[in-house]
mmCIF file of the N, C-alpha and C atoms, coordinates in Angstrom:
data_MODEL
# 
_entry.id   MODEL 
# 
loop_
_atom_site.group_PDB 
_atom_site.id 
_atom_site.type_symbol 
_atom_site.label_atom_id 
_atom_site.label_alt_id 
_atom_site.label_comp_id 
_atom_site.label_asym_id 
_atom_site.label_entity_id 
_atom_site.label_seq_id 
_atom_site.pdbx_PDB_ins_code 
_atom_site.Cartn_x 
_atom_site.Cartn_y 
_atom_site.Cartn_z 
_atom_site.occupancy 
_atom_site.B_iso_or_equiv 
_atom_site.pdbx_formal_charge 
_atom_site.auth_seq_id 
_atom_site.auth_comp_id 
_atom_site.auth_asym_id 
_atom_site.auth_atom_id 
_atom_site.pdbx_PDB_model_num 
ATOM 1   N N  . UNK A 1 1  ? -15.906 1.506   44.097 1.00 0.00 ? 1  UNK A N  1 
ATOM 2   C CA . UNK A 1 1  ? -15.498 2.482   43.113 1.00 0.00 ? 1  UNK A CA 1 
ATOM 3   C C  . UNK A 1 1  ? -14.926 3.684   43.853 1.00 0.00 ? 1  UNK A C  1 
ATOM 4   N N  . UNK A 1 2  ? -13.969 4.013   42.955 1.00 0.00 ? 2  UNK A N  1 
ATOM 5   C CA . UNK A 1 2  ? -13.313 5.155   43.944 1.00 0.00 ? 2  UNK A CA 1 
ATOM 6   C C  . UNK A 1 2  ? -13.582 6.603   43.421 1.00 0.00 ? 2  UNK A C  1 
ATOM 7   N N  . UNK A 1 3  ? -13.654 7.340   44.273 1.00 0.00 ? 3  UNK A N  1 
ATOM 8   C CA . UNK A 1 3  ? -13.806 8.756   43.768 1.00 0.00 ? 3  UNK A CA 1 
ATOM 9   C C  . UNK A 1 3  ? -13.209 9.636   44.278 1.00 0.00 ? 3  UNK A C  1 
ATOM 10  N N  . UNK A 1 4  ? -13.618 11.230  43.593 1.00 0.00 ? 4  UNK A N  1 
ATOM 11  C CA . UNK A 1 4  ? -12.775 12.427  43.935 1.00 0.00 ? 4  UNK A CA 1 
ATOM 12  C C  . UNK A 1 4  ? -13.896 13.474  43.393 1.00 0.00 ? 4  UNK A C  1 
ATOM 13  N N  . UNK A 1 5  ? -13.171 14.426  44.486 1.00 0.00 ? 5  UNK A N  1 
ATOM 14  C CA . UNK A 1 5  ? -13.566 15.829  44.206 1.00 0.00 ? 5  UNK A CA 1 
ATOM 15  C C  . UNK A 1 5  ? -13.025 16.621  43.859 1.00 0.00 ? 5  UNK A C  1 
ATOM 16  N N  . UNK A 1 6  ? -13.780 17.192  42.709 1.00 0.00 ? 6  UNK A N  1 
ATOM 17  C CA . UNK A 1 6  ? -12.889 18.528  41.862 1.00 0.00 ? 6  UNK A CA 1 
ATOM 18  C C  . UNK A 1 6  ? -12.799 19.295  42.640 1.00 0.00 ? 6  UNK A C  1 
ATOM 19  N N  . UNK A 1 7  ? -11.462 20.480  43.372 1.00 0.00 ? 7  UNK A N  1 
ATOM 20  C CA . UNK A 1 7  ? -11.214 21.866  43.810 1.00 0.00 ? 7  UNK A CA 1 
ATOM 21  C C  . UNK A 1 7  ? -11.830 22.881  43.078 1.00 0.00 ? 7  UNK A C  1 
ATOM 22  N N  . UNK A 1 8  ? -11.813 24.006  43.777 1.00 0.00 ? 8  UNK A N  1 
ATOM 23  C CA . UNK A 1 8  ? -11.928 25.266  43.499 1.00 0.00 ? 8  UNK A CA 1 
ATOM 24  C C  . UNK A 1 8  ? -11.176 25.891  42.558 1.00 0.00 ? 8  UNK A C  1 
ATOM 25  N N  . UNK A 1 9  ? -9.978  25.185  42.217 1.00 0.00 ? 9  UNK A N  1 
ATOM 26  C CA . UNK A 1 9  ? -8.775  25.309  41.337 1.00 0.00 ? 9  UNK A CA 1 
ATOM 27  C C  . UNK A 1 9  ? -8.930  24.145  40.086 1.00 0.00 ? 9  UNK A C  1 
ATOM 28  N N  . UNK A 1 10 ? -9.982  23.633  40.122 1.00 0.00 ? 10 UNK A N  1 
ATOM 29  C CA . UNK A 1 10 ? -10.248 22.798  39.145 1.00 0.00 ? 10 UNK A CA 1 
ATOM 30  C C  . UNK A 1 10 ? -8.572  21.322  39.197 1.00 0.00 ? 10 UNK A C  1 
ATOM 31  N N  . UNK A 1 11 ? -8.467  21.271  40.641 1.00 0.00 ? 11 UNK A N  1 
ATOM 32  C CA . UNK A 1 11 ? -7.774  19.548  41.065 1.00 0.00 ? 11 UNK A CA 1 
ATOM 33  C C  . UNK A 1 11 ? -8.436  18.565  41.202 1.00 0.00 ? 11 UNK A C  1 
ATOM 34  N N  . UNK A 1 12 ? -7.679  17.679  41.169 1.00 0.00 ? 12 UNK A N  1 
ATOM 35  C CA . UNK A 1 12 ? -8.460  16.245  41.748 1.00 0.00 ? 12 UNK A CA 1 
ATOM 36  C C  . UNK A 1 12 ? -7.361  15.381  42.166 1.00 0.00 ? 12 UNK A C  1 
ATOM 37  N N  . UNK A 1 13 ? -7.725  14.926  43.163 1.00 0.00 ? 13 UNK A N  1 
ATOM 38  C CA . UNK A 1 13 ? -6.593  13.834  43.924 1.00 0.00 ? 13 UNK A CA 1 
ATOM 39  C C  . UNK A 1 13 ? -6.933  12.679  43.238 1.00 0.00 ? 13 UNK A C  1 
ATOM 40  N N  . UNK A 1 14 ? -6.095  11.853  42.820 1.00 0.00 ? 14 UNK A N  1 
ATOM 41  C CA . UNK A 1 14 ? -6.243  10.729  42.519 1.00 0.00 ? 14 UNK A CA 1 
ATOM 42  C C  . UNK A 1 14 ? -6.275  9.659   43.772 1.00 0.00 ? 14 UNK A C  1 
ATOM 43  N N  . UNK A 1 15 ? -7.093  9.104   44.308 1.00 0.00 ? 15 UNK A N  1 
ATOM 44  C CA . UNK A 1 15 ? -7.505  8.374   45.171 1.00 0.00 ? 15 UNK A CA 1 
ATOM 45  C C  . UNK A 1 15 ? -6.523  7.137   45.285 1.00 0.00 ? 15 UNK A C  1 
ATOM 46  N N  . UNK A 1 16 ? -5.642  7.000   46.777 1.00 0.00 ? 16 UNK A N  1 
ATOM 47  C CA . UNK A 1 16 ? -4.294  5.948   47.039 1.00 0.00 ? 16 UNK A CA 1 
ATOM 48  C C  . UNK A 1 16 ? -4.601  4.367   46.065 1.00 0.00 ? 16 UNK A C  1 
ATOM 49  N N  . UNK A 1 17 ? -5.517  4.168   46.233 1.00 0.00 ? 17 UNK A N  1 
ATOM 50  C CA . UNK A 1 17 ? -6.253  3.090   45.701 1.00 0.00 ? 17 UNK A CA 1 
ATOM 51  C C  . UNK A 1 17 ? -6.032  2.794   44.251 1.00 0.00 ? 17 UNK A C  1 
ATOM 52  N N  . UNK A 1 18 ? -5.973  3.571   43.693 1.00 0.00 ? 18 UNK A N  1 
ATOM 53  C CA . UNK A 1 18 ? -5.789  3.951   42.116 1.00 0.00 ? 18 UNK A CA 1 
ATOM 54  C C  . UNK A 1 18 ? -4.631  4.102   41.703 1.00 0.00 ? 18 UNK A C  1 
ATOM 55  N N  . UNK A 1 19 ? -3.479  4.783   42.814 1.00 0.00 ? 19 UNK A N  1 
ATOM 56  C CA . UNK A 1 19 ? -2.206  5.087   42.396 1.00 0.00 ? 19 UNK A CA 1 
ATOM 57  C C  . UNK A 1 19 ? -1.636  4.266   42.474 1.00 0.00 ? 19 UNK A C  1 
ATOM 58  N N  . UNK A 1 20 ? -2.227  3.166   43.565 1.00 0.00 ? 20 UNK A N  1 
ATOM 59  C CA . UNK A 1 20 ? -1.264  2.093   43.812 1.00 0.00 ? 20 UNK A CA 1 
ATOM 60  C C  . UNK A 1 20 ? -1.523  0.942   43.019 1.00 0.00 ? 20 UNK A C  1 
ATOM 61  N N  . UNK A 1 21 ? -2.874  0.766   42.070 1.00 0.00 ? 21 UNK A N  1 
ATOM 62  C CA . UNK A 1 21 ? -3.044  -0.539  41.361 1.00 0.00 ? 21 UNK A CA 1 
ATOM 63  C C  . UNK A 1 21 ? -2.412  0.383   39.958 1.00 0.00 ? 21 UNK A C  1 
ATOM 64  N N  . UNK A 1 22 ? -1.916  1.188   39.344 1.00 0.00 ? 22 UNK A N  1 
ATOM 65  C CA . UNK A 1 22 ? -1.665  1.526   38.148 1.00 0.00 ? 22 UNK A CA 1 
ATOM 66  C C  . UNK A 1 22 ? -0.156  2.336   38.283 1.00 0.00 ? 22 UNK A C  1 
ATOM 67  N N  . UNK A 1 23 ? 0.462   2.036   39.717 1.00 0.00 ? 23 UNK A N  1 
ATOM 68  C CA . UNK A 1 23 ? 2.054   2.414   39.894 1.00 0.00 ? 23 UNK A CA 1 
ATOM 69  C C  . UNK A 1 23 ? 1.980   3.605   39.554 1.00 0.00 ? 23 UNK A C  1 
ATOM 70  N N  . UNK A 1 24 ? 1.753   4.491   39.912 1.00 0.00 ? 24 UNK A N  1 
ATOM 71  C CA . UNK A 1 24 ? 2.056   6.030   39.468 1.00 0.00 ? 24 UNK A CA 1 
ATOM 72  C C  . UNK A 1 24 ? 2.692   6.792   40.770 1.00 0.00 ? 24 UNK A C  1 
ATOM 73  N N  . UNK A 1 25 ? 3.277   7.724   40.243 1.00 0.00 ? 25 UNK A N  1 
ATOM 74  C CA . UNK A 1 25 ? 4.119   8.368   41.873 1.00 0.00 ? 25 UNK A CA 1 
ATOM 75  C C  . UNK A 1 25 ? 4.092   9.929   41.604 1.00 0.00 ? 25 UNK A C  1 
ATOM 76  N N  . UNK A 1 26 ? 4.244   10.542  42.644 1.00 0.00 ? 26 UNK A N  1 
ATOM 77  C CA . UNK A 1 26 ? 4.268   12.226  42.544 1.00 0.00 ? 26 UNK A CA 1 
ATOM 78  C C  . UNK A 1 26 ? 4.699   12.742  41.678 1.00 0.00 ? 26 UNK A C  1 
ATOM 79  N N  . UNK A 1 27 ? 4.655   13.460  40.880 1.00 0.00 ? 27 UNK A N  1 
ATOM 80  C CA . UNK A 1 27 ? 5.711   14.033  39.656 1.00 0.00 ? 27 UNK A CA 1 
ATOM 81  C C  . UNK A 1 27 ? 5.792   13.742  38.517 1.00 0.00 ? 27 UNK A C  1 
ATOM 82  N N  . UNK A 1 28 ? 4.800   11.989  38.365 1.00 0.00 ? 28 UNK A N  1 
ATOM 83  C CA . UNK A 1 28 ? 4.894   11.522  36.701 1.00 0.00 ? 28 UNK A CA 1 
ATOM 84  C C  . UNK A 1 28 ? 3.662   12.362  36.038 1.00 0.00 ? 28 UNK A C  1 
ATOM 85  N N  . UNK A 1 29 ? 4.045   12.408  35.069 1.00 0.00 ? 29 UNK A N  1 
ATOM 86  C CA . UNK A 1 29 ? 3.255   13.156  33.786 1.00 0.00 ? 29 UNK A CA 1 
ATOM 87  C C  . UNK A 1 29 ? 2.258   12.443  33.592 1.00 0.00 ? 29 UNK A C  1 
ATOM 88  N N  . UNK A 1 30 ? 1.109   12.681  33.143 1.00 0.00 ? 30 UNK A N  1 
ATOM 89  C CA . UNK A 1 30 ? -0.260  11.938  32.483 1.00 0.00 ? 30 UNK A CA 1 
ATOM 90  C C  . UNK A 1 30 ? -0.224  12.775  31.173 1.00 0.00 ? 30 UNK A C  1 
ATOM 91  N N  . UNK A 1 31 ? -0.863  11.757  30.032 1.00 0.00 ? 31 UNK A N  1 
ATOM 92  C CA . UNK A 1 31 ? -2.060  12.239  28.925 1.00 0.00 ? 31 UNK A CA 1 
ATOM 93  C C  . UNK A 1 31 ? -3.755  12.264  29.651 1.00 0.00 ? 31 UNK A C  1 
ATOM 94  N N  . UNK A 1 32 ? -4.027  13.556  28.945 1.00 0.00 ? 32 UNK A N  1 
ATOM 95  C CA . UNK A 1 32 ? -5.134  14.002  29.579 1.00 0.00 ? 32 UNK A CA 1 
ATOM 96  C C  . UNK A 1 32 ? -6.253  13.656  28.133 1.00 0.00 ? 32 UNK A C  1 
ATOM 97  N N  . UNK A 1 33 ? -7.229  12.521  28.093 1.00 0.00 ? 33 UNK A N  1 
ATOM 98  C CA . UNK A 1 33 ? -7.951  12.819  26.810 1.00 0.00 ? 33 UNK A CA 1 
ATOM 99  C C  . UNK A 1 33 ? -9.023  12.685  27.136 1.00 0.00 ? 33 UNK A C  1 
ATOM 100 N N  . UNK A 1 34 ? -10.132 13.345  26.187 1.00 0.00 ? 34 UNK A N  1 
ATOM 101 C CA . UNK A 1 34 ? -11.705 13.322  26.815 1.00 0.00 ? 34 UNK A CA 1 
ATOM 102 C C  . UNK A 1 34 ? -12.296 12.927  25.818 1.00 0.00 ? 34 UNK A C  1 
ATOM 103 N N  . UNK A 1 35 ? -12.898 12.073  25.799 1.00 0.00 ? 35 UNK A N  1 
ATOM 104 C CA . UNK A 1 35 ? -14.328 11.438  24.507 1.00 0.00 ? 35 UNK A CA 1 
ATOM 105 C C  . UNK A 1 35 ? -15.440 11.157  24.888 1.00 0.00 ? 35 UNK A C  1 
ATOM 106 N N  . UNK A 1 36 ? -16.310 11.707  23.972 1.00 0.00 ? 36 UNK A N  1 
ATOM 107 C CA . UNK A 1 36 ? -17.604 11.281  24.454 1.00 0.00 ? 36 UNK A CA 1 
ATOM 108 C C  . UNK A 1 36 ? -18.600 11.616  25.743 1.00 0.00 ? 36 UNK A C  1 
ATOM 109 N N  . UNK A 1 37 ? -17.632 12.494  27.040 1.00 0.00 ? 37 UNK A N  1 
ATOM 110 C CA . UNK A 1 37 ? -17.971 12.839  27.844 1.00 0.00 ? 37 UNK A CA 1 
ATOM 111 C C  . UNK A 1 37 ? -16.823 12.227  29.110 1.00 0.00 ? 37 UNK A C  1 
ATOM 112 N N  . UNK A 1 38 ? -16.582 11.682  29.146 1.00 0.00 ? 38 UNK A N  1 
ATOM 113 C CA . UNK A 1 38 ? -15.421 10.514  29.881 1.00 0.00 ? 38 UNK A CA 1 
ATOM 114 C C  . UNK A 1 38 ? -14.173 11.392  29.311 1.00 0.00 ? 38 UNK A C  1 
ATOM 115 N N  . UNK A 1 39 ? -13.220 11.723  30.873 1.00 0.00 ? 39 UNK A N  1 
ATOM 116 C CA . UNK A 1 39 ? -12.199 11.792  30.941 1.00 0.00 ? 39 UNK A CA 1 
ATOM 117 C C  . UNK A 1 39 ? -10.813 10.246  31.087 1.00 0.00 ? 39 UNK A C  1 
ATOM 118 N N  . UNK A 1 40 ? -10.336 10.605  30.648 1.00 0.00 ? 40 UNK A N  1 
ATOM 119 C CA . UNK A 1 40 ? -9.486  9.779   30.982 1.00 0.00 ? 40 UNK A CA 1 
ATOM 120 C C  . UNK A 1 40 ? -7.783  10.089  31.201 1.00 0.00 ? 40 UNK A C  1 
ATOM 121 N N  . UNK A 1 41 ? -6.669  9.403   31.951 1.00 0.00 ? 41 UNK A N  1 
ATOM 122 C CA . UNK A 1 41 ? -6.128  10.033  32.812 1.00 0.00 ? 41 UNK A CA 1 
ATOM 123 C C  . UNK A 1 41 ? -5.009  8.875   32.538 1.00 0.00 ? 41 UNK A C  1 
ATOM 124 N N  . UNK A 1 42 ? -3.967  9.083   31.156 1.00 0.00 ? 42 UNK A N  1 
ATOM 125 C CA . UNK A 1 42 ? -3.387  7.935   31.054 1.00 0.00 ? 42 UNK A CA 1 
ATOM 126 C C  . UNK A 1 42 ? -1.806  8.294   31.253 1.00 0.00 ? 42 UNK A C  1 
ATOM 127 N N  . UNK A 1 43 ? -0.851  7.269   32.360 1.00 0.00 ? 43 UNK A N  1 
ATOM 128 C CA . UNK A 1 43 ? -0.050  7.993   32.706 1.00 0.00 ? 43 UNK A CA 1 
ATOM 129 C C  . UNK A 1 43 ? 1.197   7.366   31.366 1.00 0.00 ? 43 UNK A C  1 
ATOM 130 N N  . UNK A 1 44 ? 2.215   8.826   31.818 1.00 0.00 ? 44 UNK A N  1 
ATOM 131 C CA . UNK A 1 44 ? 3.492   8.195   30.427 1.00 0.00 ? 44 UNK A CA 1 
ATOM 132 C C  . UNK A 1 44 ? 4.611   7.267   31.223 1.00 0.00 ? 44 UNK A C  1 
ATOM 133 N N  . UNK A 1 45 ? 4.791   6.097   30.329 1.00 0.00 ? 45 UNK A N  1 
ATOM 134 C CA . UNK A 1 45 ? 5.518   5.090   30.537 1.00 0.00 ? 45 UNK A CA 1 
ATOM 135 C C  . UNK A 1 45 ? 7.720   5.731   29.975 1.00 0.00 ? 45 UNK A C  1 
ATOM 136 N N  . UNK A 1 46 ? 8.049   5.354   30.112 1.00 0.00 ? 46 UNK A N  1 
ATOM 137 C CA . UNK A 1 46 ? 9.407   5.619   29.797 1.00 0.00 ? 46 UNK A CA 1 
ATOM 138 C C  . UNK A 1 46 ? 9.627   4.064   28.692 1.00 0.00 ? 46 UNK A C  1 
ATOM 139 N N  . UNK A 1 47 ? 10.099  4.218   27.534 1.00 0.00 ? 47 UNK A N  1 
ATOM 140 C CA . UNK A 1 47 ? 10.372  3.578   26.447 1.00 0.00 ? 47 UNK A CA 1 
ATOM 141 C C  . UNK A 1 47 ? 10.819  2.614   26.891 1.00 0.00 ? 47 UNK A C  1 
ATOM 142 N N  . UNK A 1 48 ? 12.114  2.662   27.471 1.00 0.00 ? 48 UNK A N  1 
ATOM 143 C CA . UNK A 1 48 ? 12.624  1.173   28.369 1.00 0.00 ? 48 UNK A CA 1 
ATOM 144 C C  . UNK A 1 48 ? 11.577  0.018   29.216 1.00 0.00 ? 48 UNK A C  1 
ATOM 145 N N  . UNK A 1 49 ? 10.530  1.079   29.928 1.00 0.00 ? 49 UNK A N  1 
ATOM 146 C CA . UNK A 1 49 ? 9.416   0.469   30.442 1.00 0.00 ? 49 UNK A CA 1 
ATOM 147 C C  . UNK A 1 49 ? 8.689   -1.240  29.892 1.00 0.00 ? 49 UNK A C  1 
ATOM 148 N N  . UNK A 1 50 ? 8.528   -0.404  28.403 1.00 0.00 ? 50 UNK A N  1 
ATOM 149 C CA . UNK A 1 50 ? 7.605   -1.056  27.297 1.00 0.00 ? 50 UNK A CA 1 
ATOM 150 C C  . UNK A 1 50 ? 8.678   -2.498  26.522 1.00 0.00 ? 50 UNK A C  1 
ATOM 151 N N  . UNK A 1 51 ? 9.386   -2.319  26.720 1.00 0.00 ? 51 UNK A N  1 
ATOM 152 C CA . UNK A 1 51 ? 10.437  -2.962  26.235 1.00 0.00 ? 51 UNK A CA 1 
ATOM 153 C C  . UNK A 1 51 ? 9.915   -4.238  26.164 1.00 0.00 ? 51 UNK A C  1 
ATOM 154 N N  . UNK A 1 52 ? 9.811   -5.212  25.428 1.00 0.00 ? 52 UNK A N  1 
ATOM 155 C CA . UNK A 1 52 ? 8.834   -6.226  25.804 1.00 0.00 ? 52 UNK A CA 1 
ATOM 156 C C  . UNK A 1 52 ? 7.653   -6.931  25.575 1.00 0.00 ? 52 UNK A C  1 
ATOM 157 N N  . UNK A 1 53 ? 6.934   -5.761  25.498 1.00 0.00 ? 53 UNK A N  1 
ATOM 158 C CA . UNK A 1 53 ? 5.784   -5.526  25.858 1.00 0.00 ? 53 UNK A CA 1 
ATOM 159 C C  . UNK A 1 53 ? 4.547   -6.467  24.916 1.00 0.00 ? 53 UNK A C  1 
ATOM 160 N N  . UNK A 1 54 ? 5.304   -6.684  23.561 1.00 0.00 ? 54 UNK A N  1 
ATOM 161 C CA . UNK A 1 54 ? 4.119   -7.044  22.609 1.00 0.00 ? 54 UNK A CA 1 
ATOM 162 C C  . UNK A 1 54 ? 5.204   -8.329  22.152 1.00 0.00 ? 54 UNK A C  1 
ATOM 163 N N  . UNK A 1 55 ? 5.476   -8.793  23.037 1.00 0.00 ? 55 UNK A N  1 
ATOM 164 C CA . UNK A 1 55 ? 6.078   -10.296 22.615 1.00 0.00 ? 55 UNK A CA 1 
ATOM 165 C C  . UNK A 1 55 ? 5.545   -11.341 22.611 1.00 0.00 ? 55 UNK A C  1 
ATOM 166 N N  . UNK A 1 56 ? 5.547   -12.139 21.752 1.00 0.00 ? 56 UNK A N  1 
ATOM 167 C CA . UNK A 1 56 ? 5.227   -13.154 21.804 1.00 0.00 ? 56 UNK A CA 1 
ATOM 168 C C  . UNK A 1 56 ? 3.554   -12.861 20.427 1.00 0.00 ? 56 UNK A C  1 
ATOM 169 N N  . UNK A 1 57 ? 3.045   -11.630 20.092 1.00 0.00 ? 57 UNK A N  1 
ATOM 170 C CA . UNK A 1 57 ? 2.162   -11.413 18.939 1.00 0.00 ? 57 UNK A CA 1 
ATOM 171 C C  . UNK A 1 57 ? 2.286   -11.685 17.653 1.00 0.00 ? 57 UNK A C  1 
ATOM 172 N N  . UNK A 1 58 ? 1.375   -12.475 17.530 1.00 0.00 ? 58 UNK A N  1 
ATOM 173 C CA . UNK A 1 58 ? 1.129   -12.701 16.090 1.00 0.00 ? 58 UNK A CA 1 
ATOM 174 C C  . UNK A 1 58 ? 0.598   -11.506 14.958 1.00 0.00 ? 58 UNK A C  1 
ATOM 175 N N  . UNK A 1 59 ? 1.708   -12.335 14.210 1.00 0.00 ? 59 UNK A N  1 
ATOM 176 C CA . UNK A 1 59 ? 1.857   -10.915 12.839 1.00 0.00 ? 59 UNK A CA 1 
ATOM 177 C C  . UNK A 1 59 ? 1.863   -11.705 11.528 1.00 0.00 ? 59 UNK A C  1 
ATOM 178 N N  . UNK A 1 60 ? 0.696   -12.767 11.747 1.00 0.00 ? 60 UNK A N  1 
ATOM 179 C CA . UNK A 1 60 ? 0.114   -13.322 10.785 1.00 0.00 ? 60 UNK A CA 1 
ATOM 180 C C  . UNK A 1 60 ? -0.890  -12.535 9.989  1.00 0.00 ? 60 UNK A C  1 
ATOM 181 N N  . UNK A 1 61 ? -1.588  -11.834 10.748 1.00 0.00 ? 61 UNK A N  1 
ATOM 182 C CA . UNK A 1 61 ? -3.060  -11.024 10.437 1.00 0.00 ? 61 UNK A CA 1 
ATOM 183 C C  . UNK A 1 61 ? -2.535  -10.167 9.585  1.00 0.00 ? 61 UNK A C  1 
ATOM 184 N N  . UNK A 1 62 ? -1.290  -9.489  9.636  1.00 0.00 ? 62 UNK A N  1 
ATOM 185 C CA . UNK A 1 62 ? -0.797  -8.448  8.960  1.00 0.00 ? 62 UNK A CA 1 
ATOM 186 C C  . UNK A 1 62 ? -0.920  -8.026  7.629  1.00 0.00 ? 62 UNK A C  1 
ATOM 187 N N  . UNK A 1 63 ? -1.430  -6.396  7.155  1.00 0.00 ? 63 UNK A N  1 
ATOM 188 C CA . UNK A 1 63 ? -0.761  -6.801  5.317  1.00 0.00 ? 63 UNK A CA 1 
ATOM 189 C C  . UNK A 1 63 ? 0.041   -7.034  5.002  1.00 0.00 ? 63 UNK A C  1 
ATOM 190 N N  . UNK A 1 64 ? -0.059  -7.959  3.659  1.00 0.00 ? 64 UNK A N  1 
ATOM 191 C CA . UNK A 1 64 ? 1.420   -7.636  2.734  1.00 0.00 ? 64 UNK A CA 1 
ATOM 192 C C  . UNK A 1 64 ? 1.473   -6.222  2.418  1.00 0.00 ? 64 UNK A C  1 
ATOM 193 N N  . UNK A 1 65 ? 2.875   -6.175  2.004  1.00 0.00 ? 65 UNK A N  1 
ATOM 194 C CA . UNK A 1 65 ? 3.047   -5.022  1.294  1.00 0.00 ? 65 UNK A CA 1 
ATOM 195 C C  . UNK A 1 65 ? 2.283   -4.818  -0.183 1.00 0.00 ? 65 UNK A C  1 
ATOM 196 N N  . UNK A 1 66 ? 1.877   -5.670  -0.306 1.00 0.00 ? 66 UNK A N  1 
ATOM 197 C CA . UNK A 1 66 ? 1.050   -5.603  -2.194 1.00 0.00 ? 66 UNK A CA 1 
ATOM 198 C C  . UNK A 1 66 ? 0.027   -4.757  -1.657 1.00 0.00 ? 66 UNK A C  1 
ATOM 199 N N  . UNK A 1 67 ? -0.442  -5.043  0.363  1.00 0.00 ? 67 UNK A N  1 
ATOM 200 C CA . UNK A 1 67 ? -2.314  -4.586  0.364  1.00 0.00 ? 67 UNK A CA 1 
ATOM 201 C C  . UNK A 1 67 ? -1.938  -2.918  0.240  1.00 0.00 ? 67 UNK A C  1 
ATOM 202 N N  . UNK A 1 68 ? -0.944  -2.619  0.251  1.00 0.00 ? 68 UNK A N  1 
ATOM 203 C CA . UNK A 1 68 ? -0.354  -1.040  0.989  1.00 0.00 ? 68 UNK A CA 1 
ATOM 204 C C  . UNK A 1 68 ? -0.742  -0.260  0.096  1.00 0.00 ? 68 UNK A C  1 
ATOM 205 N N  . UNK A 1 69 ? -1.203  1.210   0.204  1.00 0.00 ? 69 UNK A N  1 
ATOM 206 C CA . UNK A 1 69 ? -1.555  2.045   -1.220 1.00 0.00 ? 69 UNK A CA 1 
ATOM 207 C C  . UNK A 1 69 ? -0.178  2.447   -1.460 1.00 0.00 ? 69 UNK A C  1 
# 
């Protein structure tokens, strides 16, 4: 498990280990959200990125439009 230490400035390095299994590089933006006590540290993708992404899902489960208010 990898870790970090908060600065004096309230930083934290994200540990090479981490940057390199989730592709992130100097300069990209994160969402910052906290629940429950747990931070979490989710970085932003570029739209083109995603392109793709949910192919091949089934959209059987779906409502009809009758279930819709």
């Amino acid at each position: 498990m990898a870790t970090a230490t908060i600065s004096p400035k309230y930083q934290v390095v994200i540990p090479k280990e981490i940057r390199r299994e989730i592709s992130i590089e100097s300069g990209q933006t994160v969402q910052i959200v906290a629940k429950g006590g747990v931070i979490s540290l989710i970085p932003d993708r570029p739209l083109k990125e995603l392109k793709g992404y949910l192919s091949g899902l089934s959209t059987e489960s779906f409502r009809d439009k009758a279930d819709r208010l």
